[in-house]
C-alpha positions as CSV (number, residue, x, y, z in Angstrom):
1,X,36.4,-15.4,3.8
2,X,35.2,-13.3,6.9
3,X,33.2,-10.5,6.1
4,X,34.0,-7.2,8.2
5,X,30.8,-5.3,8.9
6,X,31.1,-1.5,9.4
7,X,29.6,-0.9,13.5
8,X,27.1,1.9,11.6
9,X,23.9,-0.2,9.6
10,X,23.5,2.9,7.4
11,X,26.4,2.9,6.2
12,X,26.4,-1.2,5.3
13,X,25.3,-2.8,2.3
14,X,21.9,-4.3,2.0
15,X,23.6,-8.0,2.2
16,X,26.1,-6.9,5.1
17,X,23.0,-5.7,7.0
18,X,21.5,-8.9,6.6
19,X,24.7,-10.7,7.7
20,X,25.4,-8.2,10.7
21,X,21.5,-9.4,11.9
22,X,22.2,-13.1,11.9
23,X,24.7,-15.9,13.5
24,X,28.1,-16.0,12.3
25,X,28.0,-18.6,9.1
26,X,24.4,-19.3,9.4
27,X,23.2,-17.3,6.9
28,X,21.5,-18.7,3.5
29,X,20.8,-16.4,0.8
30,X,17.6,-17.0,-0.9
31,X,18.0,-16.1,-4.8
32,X,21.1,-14.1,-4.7
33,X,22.9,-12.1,-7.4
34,X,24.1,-15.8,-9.2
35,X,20.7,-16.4,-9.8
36,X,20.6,-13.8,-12.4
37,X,16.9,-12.6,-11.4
38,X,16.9,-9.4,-12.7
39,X,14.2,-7.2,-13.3
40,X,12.7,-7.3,-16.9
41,X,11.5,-4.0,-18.2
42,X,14.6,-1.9,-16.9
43,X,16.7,-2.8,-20.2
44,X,14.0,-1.5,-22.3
45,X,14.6,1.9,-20.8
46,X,18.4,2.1,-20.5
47,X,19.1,1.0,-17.3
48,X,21.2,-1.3,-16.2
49,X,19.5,-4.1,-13.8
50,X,20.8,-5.6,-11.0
51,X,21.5,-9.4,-10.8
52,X,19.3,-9.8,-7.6
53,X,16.5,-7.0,-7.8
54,X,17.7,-4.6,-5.1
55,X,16.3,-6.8,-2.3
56,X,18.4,-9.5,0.0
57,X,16.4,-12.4,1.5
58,X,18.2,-14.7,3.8
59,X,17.6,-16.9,6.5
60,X,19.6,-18.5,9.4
61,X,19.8,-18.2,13.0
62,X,20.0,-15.1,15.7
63,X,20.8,-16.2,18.6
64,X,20.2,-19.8,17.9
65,X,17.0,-18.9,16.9
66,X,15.9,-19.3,13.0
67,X,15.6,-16.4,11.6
68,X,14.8,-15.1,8.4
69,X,16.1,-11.4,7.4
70,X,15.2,-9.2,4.3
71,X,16.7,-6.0,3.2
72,X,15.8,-3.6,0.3
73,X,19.3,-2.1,-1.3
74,X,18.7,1.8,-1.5
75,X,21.8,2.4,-3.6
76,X,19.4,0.5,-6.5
77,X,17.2,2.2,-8.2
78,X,16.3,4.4,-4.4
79,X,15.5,0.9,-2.9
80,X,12.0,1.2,-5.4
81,X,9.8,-1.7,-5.4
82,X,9.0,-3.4,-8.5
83,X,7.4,-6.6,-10.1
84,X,10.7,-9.5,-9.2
85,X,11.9,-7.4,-6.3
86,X,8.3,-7.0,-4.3
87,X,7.6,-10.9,-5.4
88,X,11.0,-11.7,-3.4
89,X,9.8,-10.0,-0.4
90,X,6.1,-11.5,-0.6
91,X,7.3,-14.9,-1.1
92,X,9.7,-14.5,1.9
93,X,6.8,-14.1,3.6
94,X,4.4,-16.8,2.5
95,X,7.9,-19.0,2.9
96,X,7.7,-18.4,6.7
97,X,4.3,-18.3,6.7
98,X,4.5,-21.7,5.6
99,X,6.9,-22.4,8.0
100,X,5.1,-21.6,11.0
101,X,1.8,-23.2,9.8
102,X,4.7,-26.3,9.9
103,X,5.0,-25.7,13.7
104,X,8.7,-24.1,13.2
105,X,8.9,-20.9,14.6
106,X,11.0,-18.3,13.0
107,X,11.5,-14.4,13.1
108,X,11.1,-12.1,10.8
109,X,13.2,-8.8,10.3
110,X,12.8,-6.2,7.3
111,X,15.1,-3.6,6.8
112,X,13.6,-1.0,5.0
113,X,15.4,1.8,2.9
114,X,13.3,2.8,-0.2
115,X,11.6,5.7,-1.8
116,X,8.4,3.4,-2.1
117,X,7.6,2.0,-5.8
118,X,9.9,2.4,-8.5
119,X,8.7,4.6,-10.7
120,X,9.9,2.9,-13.9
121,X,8.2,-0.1,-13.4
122,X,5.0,1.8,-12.0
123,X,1.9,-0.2,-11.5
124,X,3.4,-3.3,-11.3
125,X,5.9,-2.4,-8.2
126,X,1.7,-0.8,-6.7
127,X,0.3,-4.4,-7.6
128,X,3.6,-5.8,-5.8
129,X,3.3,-4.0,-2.5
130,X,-0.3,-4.8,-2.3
131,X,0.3,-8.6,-2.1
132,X,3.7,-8.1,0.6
133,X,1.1,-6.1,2.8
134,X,-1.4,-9.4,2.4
135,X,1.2,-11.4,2.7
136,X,2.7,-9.5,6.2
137,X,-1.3,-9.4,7.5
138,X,-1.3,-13.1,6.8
139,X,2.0,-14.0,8.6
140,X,1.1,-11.6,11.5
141,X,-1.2,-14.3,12.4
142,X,1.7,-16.3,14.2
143,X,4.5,-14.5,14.4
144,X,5.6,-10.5,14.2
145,X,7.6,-8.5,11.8
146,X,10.2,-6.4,13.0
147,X,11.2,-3.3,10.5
148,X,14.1,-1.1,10.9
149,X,14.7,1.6,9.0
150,X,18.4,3.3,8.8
151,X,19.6,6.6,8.4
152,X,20.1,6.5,4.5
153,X,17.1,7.1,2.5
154,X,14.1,5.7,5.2
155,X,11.2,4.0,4.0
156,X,8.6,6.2,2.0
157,X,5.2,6.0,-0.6
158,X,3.6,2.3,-0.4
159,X,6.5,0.9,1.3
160,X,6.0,3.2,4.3
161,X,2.2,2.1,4.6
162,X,4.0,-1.5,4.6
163,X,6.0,-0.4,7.3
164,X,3.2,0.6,9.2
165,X,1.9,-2.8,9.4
166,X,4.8,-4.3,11.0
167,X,4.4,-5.0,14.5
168,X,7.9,-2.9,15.8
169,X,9.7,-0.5,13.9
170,X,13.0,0.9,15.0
171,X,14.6,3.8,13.6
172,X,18.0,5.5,14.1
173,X,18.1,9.0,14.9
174,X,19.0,10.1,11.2
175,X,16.3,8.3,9.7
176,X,13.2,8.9,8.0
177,X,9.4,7.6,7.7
178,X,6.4,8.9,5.7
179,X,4.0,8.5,2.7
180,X,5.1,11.5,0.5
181,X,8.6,12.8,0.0
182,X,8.9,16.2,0.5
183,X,9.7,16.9,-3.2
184,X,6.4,15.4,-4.6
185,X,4.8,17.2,-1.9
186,X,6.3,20.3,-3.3
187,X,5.5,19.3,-7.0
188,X,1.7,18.7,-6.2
189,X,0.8,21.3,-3.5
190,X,3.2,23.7,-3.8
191,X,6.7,25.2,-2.3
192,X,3.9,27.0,0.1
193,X,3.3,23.8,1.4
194,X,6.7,22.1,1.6
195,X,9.5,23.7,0.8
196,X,12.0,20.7,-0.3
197,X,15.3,22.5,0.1
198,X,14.6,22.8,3.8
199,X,16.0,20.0,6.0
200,X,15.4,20.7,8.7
201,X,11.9,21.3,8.8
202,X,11.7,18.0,6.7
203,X,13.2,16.2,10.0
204,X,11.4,17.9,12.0
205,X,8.0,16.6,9.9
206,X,9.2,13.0,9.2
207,X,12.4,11.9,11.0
208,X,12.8,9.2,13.6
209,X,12.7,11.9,16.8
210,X,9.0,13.1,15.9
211,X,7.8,9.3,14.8
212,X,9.2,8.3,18.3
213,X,6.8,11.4,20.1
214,X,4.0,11.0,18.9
215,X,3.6,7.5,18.7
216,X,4.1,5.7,14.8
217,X,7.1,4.1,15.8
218,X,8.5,1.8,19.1
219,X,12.2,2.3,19.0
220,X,15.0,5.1,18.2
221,X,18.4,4.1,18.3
222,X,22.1,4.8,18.0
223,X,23.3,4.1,14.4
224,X,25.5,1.2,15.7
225,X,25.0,-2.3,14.7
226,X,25.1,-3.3,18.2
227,X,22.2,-0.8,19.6
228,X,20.1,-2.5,16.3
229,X,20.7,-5.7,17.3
230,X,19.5,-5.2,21.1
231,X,16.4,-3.6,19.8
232,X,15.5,-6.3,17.5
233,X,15.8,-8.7,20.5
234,X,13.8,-7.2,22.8
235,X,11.1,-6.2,19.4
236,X,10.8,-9.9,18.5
237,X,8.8,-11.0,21.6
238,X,5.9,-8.4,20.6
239,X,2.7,-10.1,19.7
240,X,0.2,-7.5,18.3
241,X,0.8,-3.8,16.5
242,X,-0.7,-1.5,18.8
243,X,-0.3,1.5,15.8
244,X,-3.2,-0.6,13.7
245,X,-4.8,-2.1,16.5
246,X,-5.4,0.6,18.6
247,X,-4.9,3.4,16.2
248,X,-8.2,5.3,17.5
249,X,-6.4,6.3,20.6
250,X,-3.7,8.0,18.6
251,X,-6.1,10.3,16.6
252,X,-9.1,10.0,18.8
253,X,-9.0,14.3,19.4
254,X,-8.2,14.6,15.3
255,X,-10.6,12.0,13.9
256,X,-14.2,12.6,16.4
257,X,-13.8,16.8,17.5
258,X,-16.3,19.0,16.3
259,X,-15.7,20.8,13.2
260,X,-16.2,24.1,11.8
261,X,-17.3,24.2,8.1
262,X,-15.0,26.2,5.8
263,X,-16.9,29.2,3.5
264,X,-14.4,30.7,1.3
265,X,-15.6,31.9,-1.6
266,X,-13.4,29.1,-3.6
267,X,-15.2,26.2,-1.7
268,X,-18.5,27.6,-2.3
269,X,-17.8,27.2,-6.2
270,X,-17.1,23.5,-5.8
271,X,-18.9,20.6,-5.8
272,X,-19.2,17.4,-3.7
273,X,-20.2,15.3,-6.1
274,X,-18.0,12.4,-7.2
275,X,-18.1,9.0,-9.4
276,X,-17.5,7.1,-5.8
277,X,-20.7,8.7,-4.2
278,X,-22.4,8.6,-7.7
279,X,-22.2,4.5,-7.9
280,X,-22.5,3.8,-3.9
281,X,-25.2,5.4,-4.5
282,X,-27.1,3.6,-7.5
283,X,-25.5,1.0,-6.6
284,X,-27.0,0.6,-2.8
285,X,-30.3,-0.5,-1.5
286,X,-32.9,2.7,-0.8
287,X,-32.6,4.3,2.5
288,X,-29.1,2.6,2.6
289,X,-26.1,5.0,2.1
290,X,-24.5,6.5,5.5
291,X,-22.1,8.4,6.6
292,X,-19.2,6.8,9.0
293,X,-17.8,9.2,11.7
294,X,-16.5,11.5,8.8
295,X,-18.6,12.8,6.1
296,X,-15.7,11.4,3.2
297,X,-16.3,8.0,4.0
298,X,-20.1,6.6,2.9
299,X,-21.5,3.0,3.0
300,X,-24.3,1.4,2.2
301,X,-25.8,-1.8,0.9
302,X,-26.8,-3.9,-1.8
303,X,-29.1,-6.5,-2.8
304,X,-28.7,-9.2,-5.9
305,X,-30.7,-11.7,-6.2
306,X,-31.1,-12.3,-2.2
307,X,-27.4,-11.7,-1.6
308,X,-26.4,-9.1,0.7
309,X,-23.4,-6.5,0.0
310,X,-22.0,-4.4,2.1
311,X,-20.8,-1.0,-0.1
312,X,-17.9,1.3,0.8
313,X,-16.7,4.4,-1.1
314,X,-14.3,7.1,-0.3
315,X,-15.9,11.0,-1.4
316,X,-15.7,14.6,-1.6
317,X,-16.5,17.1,0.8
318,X,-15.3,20.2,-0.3
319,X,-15.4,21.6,3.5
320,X,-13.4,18.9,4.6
321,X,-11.6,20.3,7.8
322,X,-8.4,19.6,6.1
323,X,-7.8,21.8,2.7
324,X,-5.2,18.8,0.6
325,X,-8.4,16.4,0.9
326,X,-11.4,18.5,-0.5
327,X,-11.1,17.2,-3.8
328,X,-11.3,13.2,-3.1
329,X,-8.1,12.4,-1.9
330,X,-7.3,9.7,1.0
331,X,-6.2,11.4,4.1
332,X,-5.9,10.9,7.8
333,X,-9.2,11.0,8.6
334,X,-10.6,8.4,5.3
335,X,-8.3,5.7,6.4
336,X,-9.1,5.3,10.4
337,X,-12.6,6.0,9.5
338,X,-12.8,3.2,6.5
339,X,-11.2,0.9,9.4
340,X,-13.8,1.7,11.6
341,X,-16.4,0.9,9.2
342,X,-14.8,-2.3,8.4
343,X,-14.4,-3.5,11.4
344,X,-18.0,-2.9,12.7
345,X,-18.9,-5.3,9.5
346,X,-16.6,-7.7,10.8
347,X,-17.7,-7.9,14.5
348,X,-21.4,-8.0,13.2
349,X,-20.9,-11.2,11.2
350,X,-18.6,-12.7,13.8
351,X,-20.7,-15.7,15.0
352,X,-22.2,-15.8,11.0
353,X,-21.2,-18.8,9.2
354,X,-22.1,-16.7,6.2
355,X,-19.5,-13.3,6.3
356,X,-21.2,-10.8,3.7
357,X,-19.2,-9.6,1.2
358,X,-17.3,-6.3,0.6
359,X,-17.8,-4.0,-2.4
360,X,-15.4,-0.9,-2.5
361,X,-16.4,1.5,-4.5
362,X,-13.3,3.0,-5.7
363,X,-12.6,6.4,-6.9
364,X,-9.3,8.0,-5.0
365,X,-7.8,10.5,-7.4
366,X,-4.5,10.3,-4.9
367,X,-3.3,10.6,-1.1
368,X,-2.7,14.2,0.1
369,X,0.1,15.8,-0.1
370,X,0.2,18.3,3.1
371,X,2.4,18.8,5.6
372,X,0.3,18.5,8.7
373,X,-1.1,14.7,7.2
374,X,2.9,14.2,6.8
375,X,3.4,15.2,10.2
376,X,0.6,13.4,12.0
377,X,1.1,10.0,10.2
378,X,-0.6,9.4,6.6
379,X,1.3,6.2,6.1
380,X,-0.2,4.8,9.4
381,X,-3.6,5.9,8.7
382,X,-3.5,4.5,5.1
383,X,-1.8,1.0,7.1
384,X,-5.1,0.6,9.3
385,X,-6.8,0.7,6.2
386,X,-4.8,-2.2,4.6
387,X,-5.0,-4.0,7.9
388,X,-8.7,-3.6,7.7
389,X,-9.3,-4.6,4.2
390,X,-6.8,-7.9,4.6
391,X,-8.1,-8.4,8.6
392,X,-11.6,-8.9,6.8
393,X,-10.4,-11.0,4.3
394,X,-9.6,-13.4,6.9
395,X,-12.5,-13.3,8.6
396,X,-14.3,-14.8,5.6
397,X,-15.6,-11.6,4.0
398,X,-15.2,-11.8,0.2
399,X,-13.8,-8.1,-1.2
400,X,-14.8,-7.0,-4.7
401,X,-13.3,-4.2,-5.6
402,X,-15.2,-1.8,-8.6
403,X,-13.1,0.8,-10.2
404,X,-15.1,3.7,-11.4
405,X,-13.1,6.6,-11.6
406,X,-9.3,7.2,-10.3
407,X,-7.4,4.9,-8.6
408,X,-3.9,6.4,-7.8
409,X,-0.7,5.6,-5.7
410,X,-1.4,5.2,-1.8
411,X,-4.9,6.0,-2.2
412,X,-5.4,2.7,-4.6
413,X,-3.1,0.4,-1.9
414,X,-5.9,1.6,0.9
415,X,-9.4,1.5,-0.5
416,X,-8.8,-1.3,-3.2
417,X,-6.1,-2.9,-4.3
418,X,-6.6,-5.8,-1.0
419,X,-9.9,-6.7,-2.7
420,X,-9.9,-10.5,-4.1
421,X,-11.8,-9.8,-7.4
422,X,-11.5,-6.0,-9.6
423,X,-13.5,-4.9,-12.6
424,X,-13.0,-1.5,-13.7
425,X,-15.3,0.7,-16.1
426,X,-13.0,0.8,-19.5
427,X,-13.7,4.5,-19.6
428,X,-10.9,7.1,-20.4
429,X,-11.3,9.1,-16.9
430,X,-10.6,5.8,-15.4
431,X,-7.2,6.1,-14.6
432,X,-4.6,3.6,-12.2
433,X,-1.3,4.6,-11.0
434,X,1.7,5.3,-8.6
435,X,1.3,9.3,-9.2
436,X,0.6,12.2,-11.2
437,X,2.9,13.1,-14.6
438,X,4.2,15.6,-13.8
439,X,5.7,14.4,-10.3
440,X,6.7,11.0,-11.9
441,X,8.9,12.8,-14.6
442,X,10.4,14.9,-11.7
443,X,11.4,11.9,-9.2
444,X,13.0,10.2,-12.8
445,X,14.4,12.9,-13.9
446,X,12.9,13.0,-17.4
447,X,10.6,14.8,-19.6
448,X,6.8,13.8,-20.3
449,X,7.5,12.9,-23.4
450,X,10.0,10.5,-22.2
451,X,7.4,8.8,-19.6
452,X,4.9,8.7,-23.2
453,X,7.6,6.9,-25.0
454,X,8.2,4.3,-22.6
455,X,5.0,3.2,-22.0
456,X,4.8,1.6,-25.0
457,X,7.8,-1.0,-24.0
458,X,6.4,-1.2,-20.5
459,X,2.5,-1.1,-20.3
460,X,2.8,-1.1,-16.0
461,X,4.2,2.8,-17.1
462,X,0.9,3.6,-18.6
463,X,-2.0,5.3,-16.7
464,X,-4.8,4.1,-18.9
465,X,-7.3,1.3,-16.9
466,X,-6.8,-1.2,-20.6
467,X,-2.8,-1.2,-19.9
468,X,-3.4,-1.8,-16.8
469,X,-6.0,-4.5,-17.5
470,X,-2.9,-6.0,-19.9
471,X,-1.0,-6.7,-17.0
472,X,-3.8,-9.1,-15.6
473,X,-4.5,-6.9,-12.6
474,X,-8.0,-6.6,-13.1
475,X,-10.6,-9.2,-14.1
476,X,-13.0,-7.7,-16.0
477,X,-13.1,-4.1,-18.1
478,X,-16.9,-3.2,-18.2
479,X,-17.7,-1.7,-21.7
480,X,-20.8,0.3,-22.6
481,X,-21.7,1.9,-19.6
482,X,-22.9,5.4,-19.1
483,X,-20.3,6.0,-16.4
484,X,-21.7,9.5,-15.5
485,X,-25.4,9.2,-15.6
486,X,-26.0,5.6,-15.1
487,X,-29.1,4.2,-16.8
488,X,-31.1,1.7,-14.9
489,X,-30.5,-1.4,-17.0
490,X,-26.4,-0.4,-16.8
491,X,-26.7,-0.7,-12.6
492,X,-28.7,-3.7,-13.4
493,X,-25.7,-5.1,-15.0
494,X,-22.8,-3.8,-13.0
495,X,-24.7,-5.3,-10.0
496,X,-24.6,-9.1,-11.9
497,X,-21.4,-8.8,-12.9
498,X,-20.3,-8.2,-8.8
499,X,-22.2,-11.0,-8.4
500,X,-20.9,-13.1,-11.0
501,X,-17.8,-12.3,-9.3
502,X,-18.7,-13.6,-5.9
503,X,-19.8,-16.8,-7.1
504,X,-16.7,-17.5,-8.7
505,X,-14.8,-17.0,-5.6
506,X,-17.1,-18.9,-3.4
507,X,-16.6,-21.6,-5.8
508,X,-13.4,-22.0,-5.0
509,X,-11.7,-19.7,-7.9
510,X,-8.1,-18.4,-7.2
511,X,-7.6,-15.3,-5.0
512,X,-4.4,-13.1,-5.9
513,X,-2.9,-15.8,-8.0
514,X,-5.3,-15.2,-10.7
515,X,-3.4,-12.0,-11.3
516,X,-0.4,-14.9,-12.9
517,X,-2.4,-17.2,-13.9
518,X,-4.3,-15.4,-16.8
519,X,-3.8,-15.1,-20.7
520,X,-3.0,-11.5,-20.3
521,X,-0.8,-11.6,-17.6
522,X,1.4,-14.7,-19.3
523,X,1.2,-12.4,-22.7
524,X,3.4,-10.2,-21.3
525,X,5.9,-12.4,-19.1
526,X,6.4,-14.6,-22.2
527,X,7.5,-11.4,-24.1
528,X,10.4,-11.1,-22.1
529,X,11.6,-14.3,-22.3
């Protein structure tokens, strides 16, 4: 039976979008709705699942040329991400990365239209996205990814950081891109801030005709099926993304101007100290802790046992030159400036057989939620960070990542979530996931005491660091610490521990797999089955 594809791509199907990118009868659909692989902790919350996760992966031909195509249904679940539908789209990717390692050459097309992670499978959907964006870093190596986002719901929260990594994005002229939705903006900042109801303004902030001017996007099109395809044609023969490679000369005026301090009353009462700055600096070597270009981001070093680490920690400044990130959040300035940082360790060990290592200090309480970081491009700022974290990963550098206060949404999925190894302090500030309460019960539509409930059926729901450590995400909870005022014997034994950690990997221990392949994590599989 021929399938009739409507000429607009927003107004297709997730699996007729797929179909309308690739040869007539070539296409092969990779674990489709008959193979029943439906997400498992939707049931327990009274929704119905869908047979193939929301997300479409197949692969065939365009133009002769093999092809593989993947496309996120937004009519499920708002196209959210979550544990089976973010492992189809990152083993998608190591599929063709295996392929081209193979010597066959194949293209890669992702059509994006999803709020980001789904909310009812929560950390599991962040822990998902994190390994597609190593994944996509991975395959970017040989060949690019080309993203298009259509006019429907666009491509927001950890998925639009993903998009950012791709090396050509088109849009159509209805679409939209960026990190918060401009009703969590409203829930977390205020209507002063964002006012939701206004759409225009909104597409004024985030559409495809202001990504296209200044710069976080390559193509806007017609929505017609044919002006999609002849962008994706000519997109496919680019080699390198300019928006993460050469992101500096985008905000070079925003990031490196002078800056006038802010002395309002308000700021004077607050404080710049922080967990992050706290541990990067007990942890680090004396004399050691720095500033980079911006006074939020702060490295230094440490020392164990003859073994150099380099230290990285996102912090307070409560004169930051932009008001949604005095209080610790990641913003426009902390993610080009942690890339920065990165890549300076990077060319420095560049003709070392011996990379040194990577110890983020994390403590992110979220991403801000302003208008002007909407505007100017959070999602690609918070991409160059990604890019950064998985660029040095394949460089050799070994990332250990040491949760010591709040690791939430976006903020988590730049400074963290890329390392190869976490421990985390099991401490009740310490908290992990996709956003705040009060916003999650709003973009569900259901009371806090609903969320509470739930969490007891689906731990990934949960913000406390043990549930999280239930899921197998992290490999180590450090008990008995004096998180606030560290002693010197507890810095003694945090820094072993890192340690410890490194000489597993450099034995040879498993990277991101080990997140599968642990009692905890096969607790709970095994209870769904």
């Amino acid at each position: 039976m021929k399938i009739i594809v409507p000429q607009s791509l927003t107004e297709c199907s997730a699996r007729e979008r797929t179909l309308a990118l690739l040869d007539e009868n070539s296409a092969r659909e990779l674990l489709g709705p008959f193979d029943r692989l439906v997400s498992p902790h939707l049931e327990k919350q009274n929704i119905v699942p869908q047979s193939d996760d929301g997300v479409v992966v197949m692969k065939g031909t365009r133009k002769s040329h093999p092809c593989c195509v993947i496309a996120i249904e937004g009519s499920f679940q708002g196209g959210g991400i979550g544990e089976v539908s973010g492992a189809k789209i990152a083993a998608a990717f190591e599929l063709a990365l295996r392929d081209v390692e193979r010597g066959k050459h194949l293209d890669v097309i992702v059509i994006l239209d999803t709020g980001g992670v789904r909310l009812q499978e929560a950390n599991y959907g962040l822990l998902a996205i994190s390994e597609i964006q190593q994944a996509a870093v991975n395959l970017q190596q040989y060949v690019p990814i080309v993203g298009i986002i259509p006019g429907r719901i666009g491509s927001f929260g950890g998925m639009s950081i993903t998009a950012g990594l791709f090396n050509a994005l088109i849009m159509t002229k209805e679409a939209r891109l960026g990190l918060n939705g401009p009703e969590v903006i409203e829930q977390e900042a205020g209507i002063e801030e964002v006012n939701s109801r206004d759409r225009k303004a909104t597409y004024l902030r985030i559409g495809s005709a202001s990504r296209k001017k200044n710069g976080l996007i390559e193509y806007l099109v017609e929505d017609s099926v044919e002006a999609i395809q002849e962008a994706v044609d000519h997109a496919r023969l680019t080699k390198i993304n300019q928006r993460v490679t050469s992101n500096e000369e985008h905000v070079n005026e925003l990031l490196y101007q002078e800056v006038e301090a802010f002395t309002s009353s308000e700021d004077e009462e607050r404080t710049n100290d922080s967990r992050g700055r706290t541990w990067l600096e007990v942890l680090s070597d004396i004399d050691s802790v720095q500033s980079s270009r911006i006074s939020t981001v702060q490295s230094g070093t440490m020392t164990v046992s003859g073994e150099k680490f380099n230290l990285l920690a996102v912090t307070k400044d409560a004169y930051h030159r932009f008001p949604r990130v005095r209080n610790g959040e990641f913003g426009l300035l902390e993610g080009y400036a942690l890339a920065d940082v990165i890549d300076q360790w990077i060319a420095a060990d560049a003709t070392k057989d011996q990379k040194t290592p990577i110890v983020a200090v994390i403590d992110v309480v979220s991403q801000a939620y302003g208008a002007q970081e909407e505007l100017l491009g959070l999602h690609q700022s918070c991409a160059a960070a990604v890019h950064a974290y998985a660029r040095a990963r394949l460089h050799g550098h070994k990332v250990i990542g040491l949760v010591v206060g709040k690791a939430l949404s976006a903020a988590f999925l730049s400074h963290g979530l890329q390392a190869d190894r976490l421990l985390a302090f099991d401490d009740p500030y310490v908290q992990v996931h996709v956003m705040s309460k009060q916003s999650a019960a709003k973009v569900t539509k259901r009371s806090l005491h609903e969320l509470e409930r739930f969490t007891k059926d689906v731990p990934a729901m949960a913000y406390d660091v043990r549930s999280f450590h239930k899921l197998g995400a992290t490999d180590e909870l450090i008990e008995g610490i004096s998180v606030e005022h560290p002693t010197e014997e507890d810095v003694s034994r945090v820094q072993t521990l890192i340690a410890n950690q490194l000489a597993d990997l450099e034995a040879g221990g498993l990277v991101s797999e080990h997140r599968l392949n642990n009692a905890r994590a096969k607790k709970i599989t095994c209870s769904f089955n």
